[in-house]
mmCIF file of the N, C-alpha and C atoms, coordinates in Angstrom:
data_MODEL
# 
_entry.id   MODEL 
# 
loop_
_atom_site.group_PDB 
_atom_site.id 
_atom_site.type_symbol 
_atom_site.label_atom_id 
_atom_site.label_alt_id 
_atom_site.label_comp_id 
_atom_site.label_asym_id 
_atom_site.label_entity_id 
_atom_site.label_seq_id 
_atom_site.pdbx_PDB_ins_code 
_atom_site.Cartn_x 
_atom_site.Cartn_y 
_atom_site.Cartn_z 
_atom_site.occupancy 
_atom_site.B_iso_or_equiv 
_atom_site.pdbx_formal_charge 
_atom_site.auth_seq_id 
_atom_site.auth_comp_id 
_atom_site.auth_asym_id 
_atom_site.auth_atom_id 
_atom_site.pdbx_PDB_model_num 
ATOM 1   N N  . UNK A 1 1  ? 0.843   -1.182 0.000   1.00 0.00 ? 1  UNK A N  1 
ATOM 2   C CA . UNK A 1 1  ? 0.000   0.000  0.000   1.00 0.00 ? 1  UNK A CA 1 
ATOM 3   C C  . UNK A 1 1  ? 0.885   1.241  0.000   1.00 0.00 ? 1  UNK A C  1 
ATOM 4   N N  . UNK A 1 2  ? 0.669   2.259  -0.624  1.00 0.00 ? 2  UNK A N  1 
ATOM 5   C CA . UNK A 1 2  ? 1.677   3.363  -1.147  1.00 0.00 ? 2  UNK A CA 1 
ATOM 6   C C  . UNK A 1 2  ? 0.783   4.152  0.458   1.00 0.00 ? 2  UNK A C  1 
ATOM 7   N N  . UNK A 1 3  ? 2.492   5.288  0.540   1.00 0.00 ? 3  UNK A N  1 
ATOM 8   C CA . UNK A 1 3  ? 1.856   6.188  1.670   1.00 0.00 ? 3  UNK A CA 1 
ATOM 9   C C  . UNK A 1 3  ? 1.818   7.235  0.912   1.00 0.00 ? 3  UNK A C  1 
ATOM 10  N N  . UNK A 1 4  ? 1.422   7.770  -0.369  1.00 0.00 ? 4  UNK A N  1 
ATOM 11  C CA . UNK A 1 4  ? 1.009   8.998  -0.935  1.00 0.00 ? 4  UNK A CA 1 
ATOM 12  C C  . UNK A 1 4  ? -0.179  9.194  -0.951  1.00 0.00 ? 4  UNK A C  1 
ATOM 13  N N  . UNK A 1 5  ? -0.935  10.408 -0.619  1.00 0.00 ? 5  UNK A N  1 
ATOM 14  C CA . UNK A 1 5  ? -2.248  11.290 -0.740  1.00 0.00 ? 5  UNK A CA 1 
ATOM 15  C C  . UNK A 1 5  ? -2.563  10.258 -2.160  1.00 0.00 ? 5  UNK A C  1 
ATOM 16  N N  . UNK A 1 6  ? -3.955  9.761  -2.730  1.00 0.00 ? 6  UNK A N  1 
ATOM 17  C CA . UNK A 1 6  ? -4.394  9.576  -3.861  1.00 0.00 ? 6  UNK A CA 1 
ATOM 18  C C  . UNK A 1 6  ? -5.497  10.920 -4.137  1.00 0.00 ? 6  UNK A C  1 
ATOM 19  N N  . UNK A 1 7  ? -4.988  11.356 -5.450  1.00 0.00 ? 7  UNK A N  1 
ATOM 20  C CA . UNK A 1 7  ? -6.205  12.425 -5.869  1.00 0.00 ? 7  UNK A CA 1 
ATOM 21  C C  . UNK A 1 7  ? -6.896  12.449 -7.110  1.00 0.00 ? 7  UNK A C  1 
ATOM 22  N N  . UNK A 1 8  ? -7.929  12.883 -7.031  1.00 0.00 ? 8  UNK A N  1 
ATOM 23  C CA . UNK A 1 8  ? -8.664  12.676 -8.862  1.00 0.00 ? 8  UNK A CA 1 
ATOM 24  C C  . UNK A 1 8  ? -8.438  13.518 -9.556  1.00 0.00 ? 8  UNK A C  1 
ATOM 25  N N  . UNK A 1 9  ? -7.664  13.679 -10.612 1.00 0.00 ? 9  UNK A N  1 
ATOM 26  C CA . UNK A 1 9  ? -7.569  14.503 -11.533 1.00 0.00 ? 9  UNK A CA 1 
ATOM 27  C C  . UNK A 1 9  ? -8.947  14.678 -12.561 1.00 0.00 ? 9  UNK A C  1 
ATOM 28  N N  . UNK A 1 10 ? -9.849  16.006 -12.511 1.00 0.00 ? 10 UNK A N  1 
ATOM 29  C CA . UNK A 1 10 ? -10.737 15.718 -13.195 1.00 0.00 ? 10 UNK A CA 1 
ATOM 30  C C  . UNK A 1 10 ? -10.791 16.616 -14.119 1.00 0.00 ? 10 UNK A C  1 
ATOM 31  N N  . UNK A 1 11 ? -9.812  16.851 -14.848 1.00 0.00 ? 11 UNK A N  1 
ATOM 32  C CA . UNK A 1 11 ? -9.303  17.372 -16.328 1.00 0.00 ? 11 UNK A CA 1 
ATOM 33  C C  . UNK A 1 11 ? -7.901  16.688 -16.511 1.00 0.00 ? 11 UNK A C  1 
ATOM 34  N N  . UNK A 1 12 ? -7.835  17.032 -18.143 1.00 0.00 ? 12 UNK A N  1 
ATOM 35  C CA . UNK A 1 12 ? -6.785  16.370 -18.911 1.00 0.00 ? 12 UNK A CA 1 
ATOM 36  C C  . UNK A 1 12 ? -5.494  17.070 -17.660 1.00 0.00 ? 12 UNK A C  1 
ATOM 37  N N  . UNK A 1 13 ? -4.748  16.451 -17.752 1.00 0.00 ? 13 UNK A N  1 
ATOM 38  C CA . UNK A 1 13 ? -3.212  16.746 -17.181 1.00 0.00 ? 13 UNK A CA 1 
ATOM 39  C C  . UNK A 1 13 ? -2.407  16.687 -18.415 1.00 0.00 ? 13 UNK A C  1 
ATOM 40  N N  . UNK A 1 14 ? -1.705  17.882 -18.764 1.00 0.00 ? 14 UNK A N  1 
ATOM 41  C CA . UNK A 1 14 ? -0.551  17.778 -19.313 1.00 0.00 ? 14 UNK A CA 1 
ATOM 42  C C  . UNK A 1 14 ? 0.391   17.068 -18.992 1.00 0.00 ? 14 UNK A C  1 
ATOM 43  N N  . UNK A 1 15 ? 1.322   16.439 -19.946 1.00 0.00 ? 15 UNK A N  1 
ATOM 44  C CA . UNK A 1 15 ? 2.526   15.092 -19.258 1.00 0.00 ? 15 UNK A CA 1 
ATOM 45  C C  . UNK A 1 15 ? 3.460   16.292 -17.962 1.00 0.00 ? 15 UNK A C  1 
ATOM 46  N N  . UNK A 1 16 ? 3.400   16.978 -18.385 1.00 0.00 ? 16 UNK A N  1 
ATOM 47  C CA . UNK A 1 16 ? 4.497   18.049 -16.754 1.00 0.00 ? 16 UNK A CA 1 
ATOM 48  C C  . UNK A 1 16 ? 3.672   17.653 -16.268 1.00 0.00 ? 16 UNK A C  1 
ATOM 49  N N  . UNK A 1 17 ? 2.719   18.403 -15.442 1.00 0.00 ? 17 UNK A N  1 
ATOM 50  C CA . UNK A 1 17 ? 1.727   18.327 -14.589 1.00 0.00 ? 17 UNK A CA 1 
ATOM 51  C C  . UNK A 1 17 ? 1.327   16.662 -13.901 1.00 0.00 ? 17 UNK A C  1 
ATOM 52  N N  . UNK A 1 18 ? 1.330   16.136 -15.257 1.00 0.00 ? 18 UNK A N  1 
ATOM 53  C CA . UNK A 1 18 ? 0.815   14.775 -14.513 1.00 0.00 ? 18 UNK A CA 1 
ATOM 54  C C  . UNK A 1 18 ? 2.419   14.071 -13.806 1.00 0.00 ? 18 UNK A C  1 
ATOM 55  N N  . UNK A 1 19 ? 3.491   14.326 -14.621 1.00 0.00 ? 19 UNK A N  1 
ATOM 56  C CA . UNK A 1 19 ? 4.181   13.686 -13.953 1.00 0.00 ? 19 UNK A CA 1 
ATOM 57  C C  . UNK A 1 19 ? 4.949   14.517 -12.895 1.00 0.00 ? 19 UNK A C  1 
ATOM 58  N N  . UNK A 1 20 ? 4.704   15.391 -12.199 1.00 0.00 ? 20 UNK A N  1 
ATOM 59  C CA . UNK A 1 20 ? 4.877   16.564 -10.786 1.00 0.00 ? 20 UNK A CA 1 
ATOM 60  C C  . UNK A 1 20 ? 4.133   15.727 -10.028 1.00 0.00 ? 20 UNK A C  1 
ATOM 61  N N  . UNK A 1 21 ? 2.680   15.773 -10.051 1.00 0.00 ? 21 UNK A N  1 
ATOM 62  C CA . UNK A 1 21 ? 1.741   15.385 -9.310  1.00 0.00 ? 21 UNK A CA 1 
ATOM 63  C C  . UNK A 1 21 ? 1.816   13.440 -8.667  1.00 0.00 ? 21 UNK A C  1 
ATOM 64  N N  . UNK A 1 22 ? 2.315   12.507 -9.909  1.00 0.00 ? 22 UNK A N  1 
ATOM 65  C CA . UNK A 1 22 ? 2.810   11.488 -9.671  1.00 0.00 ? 22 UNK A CA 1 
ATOM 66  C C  . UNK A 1 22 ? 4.129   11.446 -8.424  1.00 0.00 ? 22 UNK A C  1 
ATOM 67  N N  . UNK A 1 23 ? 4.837   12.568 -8.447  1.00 0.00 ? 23 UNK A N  1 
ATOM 68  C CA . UNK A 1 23 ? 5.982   11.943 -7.420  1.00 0.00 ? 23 UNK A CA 1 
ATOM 69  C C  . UNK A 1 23 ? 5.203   12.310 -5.979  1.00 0.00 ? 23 UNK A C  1 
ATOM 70  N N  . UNK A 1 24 ? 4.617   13.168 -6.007  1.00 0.00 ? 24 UNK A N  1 
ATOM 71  C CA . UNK A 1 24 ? 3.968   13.440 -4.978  1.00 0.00 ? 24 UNK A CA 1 
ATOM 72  C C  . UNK A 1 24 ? 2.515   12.245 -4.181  1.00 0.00 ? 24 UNK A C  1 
ATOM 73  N N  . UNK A 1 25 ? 1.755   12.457 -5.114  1.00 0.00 ? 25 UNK A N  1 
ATOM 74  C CA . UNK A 1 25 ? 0.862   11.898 -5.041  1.00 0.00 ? 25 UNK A CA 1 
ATOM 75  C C  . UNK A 1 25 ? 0.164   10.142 -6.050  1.00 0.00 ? 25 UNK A C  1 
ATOM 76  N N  . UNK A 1 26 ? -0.844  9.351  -5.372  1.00 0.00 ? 26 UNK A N  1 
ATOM 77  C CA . UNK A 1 26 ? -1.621  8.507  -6.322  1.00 0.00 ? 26 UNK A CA 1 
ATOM 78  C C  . UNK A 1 26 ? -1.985  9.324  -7.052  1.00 0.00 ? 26 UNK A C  1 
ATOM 79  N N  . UNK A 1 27 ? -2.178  9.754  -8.541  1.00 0.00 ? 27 UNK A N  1 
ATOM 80  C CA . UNK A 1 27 ? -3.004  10.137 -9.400  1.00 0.00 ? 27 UNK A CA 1 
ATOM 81  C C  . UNK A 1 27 ? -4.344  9.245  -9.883  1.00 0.00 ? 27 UNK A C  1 
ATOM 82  N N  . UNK A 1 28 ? -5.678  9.663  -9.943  1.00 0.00 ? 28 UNK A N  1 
ATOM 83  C CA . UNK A 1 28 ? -6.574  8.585  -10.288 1.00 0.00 ? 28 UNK A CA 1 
ATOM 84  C C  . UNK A 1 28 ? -6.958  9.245  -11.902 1.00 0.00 ? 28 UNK A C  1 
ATOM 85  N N  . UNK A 1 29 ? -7.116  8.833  -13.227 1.00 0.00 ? 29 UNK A N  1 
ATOM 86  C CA . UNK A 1 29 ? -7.504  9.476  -13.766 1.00 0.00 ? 29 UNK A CA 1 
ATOM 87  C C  . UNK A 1 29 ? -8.880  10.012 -14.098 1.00 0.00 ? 29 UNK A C  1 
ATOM 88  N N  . UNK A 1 30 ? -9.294  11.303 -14.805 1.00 0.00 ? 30 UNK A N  1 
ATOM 89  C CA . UNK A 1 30 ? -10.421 11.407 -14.637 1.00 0.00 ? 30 UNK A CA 1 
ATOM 90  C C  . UNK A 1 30 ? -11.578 10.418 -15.412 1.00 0.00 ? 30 UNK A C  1 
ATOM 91  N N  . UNK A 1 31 ? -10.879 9.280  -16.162 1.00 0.00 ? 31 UNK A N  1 
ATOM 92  C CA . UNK A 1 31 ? -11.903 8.417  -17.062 1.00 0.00 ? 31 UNK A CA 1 
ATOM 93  C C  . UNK A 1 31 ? -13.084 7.731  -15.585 1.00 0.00 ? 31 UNK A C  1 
ATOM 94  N N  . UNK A 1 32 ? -12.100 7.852  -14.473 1.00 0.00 ? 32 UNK A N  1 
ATOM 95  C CA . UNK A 1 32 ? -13.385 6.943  -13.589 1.00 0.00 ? 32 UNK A CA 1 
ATOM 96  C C  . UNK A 1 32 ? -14.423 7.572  -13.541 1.00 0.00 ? 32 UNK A C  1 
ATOM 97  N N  . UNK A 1 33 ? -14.598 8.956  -13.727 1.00 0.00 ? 33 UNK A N  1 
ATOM 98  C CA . UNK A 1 33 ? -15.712 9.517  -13.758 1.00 0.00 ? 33 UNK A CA 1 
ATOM 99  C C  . UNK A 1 33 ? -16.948 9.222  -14.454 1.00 0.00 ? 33 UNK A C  1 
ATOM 100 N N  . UNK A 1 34 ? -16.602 8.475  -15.791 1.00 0.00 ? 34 UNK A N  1 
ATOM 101 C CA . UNK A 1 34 ? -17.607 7.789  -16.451 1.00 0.00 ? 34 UNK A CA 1 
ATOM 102 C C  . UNK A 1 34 ? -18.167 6.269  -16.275 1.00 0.00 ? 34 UNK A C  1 
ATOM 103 N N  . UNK A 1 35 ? -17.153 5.674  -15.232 1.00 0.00 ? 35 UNK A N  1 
ATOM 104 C CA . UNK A 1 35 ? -16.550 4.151  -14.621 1.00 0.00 ? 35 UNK A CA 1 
ATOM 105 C C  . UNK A 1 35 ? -17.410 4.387  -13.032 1.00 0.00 ? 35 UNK A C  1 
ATOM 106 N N  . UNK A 1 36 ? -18.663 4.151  -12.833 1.00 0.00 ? 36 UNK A N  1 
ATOM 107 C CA . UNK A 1 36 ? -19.408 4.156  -11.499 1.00 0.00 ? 36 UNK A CA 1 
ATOM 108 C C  . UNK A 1 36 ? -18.765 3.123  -11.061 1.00 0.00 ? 36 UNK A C  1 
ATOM 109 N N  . UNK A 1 37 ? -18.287 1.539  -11.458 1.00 0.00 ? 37 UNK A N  1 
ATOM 110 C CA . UNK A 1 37 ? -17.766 0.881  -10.635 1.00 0.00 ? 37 UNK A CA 1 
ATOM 111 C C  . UNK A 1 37 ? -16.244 1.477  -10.322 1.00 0.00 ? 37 UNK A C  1 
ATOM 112 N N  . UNK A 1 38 ? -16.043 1.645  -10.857 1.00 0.00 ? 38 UNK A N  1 
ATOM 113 C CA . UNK A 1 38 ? -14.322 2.248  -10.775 1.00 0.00 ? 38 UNK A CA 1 
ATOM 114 C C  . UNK A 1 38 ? -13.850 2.931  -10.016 1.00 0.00 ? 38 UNK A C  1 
ATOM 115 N N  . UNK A 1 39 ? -14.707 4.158  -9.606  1.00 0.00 ? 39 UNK A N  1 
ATOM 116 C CA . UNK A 1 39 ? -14.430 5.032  -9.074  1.00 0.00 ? 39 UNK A CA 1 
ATOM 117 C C  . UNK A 1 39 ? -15.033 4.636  -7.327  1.00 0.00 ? 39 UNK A C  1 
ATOM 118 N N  . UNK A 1 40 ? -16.170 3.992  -7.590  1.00 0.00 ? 40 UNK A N  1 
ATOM 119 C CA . UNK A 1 40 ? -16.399 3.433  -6.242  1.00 0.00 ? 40 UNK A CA 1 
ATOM 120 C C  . UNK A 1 40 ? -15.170 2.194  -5.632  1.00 0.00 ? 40 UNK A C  1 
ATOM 121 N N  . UNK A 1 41 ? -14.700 1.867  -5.867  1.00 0.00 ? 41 UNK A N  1 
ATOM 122 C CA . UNK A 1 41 ? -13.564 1.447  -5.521  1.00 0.00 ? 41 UNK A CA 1 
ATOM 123 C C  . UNK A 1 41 ? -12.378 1.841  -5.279  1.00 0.00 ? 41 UNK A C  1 
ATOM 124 N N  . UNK A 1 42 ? -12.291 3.243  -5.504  1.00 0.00 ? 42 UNK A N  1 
ATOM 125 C CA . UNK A 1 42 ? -11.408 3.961  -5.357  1.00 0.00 ? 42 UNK A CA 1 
ATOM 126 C C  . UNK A 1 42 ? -11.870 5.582  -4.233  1.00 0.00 ? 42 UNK A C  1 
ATOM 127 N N  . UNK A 1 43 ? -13.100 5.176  -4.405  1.00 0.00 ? 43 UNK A N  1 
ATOM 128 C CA . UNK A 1 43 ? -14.121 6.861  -3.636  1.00 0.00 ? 43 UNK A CA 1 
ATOM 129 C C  . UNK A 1 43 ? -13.468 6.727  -2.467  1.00 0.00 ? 43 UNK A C  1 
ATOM 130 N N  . UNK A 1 44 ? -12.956 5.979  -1.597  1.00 0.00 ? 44 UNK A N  1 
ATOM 131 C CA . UNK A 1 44 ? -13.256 6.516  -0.023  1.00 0.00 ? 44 UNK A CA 1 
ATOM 132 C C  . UNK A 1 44 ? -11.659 6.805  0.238   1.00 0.00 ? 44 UNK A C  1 
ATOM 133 N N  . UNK A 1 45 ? -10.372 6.481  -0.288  1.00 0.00 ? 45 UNK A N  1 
ATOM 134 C CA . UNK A 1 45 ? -9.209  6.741  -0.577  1.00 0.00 ? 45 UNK A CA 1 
ATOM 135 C C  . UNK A 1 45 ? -8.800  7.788  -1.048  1.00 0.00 ? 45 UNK A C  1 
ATOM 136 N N  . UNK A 1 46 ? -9.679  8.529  -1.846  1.00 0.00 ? 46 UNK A N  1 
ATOM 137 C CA . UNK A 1 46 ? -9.283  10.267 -3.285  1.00 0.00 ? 46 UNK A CA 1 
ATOM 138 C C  . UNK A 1 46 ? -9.711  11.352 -1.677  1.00 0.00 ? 46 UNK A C  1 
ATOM 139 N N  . UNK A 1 47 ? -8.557  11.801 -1.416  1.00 0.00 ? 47 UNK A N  1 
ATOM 140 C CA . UNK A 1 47 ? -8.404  12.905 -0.291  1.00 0.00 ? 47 UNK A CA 1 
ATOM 141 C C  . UNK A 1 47 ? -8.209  13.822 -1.217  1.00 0.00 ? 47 UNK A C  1 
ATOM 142 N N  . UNK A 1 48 ? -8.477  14.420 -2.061  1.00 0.00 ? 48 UNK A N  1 
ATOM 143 C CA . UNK A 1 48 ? -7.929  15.673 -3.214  1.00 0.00 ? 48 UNK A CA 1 
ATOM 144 C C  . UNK A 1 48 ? -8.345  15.500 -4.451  1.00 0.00 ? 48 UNK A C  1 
ATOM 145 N N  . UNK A 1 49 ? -9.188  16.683 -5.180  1.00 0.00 ? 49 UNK A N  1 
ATOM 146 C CA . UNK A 1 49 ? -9.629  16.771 -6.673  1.00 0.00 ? 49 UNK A CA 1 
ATOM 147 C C  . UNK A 1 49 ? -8.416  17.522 -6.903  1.00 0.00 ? 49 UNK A C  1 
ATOM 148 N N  . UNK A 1 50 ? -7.509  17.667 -7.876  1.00 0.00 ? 50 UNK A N  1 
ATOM 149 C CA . UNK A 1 50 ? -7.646  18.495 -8.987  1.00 0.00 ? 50 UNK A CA 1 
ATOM 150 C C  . UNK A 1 50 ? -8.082  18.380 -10.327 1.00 0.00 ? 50 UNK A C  1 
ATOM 151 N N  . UNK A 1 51 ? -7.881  20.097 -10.850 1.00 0.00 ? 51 UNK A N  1 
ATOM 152 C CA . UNK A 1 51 ? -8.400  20.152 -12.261 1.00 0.00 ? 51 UNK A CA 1 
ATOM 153 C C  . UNK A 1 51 ? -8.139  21.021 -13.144 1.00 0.00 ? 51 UNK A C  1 
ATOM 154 N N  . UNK A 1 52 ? -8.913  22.056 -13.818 1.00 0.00 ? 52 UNK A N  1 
ATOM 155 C CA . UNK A 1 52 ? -8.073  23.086 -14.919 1.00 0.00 ? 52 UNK A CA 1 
ATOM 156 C C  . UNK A 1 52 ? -9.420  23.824 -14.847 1.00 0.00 ? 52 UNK A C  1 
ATOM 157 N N  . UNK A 1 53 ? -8.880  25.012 -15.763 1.00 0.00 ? 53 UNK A N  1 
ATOM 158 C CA . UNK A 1 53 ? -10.578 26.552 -15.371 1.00 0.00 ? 53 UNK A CA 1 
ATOM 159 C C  . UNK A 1 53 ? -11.734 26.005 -15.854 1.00 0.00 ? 53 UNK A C  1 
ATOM 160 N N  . UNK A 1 54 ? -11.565 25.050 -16.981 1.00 0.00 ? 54 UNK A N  1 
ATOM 161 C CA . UNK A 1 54 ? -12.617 24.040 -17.560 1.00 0.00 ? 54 UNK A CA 1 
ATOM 162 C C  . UNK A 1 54 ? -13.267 23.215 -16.777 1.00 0.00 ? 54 UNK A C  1 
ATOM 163 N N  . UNK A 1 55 ? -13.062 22.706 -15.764 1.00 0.00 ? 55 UNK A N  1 
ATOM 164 C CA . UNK A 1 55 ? -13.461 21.940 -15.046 1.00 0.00 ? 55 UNK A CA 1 
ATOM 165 C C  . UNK A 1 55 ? -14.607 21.719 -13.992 1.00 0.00 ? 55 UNK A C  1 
ATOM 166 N N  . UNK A 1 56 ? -15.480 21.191 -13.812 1.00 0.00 ? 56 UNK A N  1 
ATOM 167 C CA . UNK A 1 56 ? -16.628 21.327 -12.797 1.00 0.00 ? 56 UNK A CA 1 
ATOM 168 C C  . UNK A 1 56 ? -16.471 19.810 -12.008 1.00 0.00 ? 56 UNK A C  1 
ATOM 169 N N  . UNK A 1 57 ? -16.582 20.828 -10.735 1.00 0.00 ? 57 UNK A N  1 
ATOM 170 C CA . UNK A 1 57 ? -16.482 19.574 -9.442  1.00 0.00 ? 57 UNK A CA 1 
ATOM 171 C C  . UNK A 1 57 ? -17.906 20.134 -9.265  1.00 0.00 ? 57 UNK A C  1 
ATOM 172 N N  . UNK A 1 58 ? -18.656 19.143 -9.284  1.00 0.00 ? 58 UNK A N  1 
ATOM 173 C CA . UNK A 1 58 ? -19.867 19.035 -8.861  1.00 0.00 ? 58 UNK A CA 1 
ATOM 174 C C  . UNK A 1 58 ? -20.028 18.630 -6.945  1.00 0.00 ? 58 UNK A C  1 
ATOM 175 N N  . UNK A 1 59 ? -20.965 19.281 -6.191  1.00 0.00 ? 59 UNK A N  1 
ATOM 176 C CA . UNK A 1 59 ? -21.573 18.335 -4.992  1.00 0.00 ? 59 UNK A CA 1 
ATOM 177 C C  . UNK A 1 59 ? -21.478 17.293 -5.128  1.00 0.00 ? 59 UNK A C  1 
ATOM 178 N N  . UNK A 1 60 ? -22.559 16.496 -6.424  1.00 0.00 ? 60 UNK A N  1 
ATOM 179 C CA . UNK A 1 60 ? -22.642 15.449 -6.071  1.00 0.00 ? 60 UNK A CA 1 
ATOM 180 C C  . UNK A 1 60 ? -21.013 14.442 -6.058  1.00 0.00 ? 60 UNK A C  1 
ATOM 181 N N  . UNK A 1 61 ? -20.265 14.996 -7.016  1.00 0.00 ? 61 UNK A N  1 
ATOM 182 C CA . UNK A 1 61 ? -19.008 14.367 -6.973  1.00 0.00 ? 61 UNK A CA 1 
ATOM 183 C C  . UNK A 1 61 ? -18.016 14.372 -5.560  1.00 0.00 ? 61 UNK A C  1 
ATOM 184 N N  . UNK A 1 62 ? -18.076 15.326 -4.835  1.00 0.00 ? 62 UNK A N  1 
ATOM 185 C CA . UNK A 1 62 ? -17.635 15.850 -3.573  1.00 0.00 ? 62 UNK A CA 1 
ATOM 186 C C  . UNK A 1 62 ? -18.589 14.743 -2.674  1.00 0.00 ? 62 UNK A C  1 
ATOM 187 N N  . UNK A 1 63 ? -19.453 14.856 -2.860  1.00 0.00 ? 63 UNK A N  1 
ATOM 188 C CA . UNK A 1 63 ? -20.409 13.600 -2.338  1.00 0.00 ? 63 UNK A CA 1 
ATOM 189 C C  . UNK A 1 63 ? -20.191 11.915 -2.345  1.00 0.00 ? 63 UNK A C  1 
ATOM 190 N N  . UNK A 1 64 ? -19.295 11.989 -3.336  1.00 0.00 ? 64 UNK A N  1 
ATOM 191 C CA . UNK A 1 64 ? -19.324 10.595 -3.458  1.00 0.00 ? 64 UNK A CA 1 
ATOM 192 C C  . UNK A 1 64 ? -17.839 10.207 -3.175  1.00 0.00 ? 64 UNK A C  1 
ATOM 193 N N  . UNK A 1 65 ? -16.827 11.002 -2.566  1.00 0.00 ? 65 UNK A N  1 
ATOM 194 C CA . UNK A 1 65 ? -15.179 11.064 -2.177  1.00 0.00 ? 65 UNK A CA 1 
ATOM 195 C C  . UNK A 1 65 ? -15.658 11.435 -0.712  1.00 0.00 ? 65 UNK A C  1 
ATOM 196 N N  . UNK A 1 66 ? -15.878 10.777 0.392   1.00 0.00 ? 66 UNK A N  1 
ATOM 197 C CA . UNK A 1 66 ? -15.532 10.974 2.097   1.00 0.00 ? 66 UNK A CA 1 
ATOM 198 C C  . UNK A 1 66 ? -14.556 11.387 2.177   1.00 0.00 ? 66 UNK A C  1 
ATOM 199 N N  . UNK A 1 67 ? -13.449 11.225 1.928   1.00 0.00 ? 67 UNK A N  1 
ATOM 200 C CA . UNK A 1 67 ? -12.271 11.319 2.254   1.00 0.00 ? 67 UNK A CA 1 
ATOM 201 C C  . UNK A 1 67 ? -11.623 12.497 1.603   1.00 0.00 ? 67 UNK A C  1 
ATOM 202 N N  . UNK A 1 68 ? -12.111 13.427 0.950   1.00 0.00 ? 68 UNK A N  1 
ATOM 203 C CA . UNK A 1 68 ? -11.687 14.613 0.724   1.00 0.00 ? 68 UNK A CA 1 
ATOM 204 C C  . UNK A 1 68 ? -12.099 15.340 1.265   1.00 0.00 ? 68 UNK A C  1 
ATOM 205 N N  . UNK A 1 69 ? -10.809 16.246 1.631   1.00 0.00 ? 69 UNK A N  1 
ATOM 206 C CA . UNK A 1 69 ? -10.271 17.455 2.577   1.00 0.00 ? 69 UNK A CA 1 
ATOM 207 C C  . UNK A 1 69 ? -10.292 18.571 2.006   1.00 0.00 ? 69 UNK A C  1 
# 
């Protein structure tokens, strides 16, 4: 089990960006968003969204991550 923060990226990541965020952190990508099983297997672990000005974090998505801070 990794001791890095896991977070959802819910816009494209540029390869910089995504690979900054990798040494730091789990990255989840944002395809689980369309993946209800996927992401529920991963929901109670994602302590952190990011995203880009394009991007909408919805309630209900915040709703479905406990574990974000």
């Amino acid at each position: 089990m990794s001791s890095k923060i896991e977070l959802l990226a819910s816009a494209p990541l540029s390869p910089y960006m995504a690979a900054k965020l990798e040494e730091h952190f789990v990255v989840h990508d944002r395809s689980l968003l369309a993946d209800d099983t996927a992401l529920s297997r991963v929901a109670s672990r994602i302590r952190a969204v990011t995203g880009a000005g394009d991007s909408r974090v919805t309630g209900e998505l915040i709703g479905r991550l406990p574990a974000v801070e």
